[in-house]
BAMARZA-419932 format. One record per atom (N, C-alpha, C): residue in one letter; residue number from 1; x, y, z. Coordinates in steps of 0.2 Angstrom, whole numbers, m for minus. Layout:
REM residues N
<"A" NUM <X Y Z>>
...
END
This chain:
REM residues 55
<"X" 1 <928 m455 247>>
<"X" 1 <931 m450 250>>
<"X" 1 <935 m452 256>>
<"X" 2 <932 m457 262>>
<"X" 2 <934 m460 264>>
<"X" 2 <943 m465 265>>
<"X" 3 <941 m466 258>>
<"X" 3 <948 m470 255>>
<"X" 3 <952 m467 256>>
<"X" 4 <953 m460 253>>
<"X" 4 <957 m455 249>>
<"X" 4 <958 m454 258>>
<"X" 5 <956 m452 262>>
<"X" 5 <957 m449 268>>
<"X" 5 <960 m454 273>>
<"X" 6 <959 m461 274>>
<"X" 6 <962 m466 277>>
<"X" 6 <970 m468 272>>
<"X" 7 <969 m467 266>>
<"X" 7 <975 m469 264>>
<"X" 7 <981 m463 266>>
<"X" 8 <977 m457 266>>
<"X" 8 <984 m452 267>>
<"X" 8 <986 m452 272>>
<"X" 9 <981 m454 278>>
<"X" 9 <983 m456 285>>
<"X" 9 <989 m460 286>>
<"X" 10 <986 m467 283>>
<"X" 10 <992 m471 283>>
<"X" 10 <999 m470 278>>
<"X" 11 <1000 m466 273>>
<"X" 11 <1003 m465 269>>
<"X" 11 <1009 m458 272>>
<"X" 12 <1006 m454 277>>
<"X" 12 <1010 m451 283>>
<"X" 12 <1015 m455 287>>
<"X" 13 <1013 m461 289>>
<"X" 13 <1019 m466 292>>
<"X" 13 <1024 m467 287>>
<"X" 14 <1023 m467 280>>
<"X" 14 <1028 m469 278>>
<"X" 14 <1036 m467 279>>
<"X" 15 <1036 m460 281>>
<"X" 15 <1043 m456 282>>
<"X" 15 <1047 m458 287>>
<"X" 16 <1042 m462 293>>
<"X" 16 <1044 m461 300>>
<"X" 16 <1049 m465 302>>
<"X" 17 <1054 m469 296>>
<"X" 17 <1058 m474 297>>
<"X" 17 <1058 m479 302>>
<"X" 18 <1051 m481 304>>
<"X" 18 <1051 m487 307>>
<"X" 18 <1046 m492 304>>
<"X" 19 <1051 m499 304>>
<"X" 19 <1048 m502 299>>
<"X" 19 <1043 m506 297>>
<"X" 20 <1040 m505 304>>
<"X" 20 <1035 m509 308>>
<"X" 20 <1028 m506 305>>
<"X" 21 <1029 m499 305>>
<"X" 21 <1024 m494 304>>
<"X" 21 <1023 m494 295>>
<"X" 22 <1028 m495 293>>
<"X" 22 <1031 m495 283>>
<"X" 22 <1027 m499 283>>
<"X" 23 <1029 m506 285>>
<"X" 23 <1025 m511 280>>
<"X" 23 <1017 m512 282>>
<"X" 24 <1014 m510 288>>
<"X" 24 <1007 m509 292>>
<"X" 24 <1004 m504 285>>
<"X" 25 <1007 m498 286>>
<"X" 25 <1006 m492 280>>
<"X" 25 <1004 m495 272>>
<"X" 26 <1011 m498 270>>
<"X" 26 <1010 m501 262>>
<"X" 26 <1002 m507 262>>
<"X" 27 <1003 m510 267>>
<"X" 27 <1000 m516 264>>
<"X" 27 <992 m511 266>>
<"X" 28 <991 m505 270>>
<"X" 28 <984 m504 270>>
<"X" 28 <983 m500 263>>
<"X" 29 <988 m497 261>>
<"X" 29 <988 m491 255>>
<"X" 29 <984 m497 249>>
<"X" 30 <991 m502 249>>
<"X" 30 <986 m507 243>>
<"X" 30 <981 m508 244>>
<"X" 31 <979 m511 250>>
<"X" 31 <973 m514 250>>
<"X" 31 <966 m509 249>>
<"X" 32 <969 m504 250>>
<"X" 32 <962 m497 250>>
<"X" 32 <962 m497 243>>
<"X" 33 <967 m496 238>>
<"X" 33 <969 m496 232>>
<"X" 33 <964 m500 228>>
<"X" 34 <964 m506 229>>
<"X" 34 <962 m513 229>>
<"X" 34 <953 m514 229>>
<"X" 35 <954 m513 234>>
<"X" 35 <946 m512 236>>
<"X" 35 <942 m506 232>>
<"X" 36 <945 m502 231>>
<"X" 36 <942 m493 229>>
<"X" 36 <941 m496 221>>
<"X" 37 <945 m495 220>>
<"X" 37 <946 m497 211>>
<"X" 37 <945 m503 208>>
<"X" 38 <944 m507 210>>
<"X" 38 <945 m516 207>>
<"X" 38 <937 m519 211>>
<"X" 39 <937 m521 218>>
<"X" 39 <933 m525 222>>
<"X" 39 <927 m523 222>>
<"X" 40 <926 m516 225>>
<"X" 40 <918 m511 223>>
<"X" 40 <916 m509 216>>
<"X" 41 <918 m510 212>>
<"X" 41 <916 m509 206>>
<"X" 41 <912 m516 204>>
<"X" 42 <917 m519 205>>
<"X" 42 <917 m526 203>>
<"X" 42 <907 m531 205>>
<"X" 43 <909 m528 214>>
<"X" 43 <904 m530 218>>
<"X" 43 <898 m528 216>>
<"X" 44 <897 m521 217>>
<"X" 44 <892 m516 216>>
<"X" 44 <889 m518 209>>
<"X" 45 <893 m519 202>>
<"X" 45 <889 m523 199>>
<"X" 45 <885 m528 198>>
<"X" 46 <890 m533 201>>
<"X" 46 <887 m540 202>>
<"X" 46 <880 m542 207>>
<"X" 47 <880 m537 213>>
<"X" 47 <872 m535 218>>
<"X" 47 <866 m532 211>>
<"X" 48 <870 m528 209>>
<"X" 48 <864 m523 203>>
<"X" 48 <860 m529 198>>
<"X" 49 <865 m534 195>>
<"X" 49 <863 m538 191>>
<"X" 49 <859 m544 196>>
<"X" 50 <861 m546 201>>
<"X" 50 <855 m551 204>>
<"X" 50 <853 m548 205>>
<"X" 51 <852 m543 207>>
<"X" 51 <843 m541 212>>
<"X" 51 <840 m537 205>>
<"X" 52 <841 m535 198>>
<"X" 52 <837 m535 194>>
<"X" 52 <834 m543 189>>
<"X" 53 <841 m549 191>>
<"X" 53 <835 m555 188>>
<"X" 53 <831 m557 193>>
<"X" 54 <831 m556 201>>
<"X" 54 <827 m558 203>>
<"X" 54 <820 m553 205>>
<"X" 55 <820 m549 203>>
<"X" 55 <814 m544 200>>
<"X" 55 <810 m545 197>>
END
């Protein structure tokens, strides 16, 4: 939920024509992108599988 709400944040600056702020904006939009669908998914199962072999 967090995601969704920080990305729109930054996703607001888009319009603002300044360019400083555009590419600040893109590069956090992917990286939340990034992190949200790809990295935590990825993580979260890899902590599940160690700490159940070392059980």
């Amino acid at each position: 939920m967090a995601v969704i709400i920080l990305a729109g944040t930054f996703a607001a600056m888009l319009p603002s024509g300044i360019l400083t702020l555009m590419q600040v904006s893109v590069c956090v939009v992917i990286g939340l992108v990034l992190l949200a669908f790809f990295l935590l998914p990825l993580l979260f199962n890899s902590l599940m599988r160690i700490k159940r072999d070392i059980i």
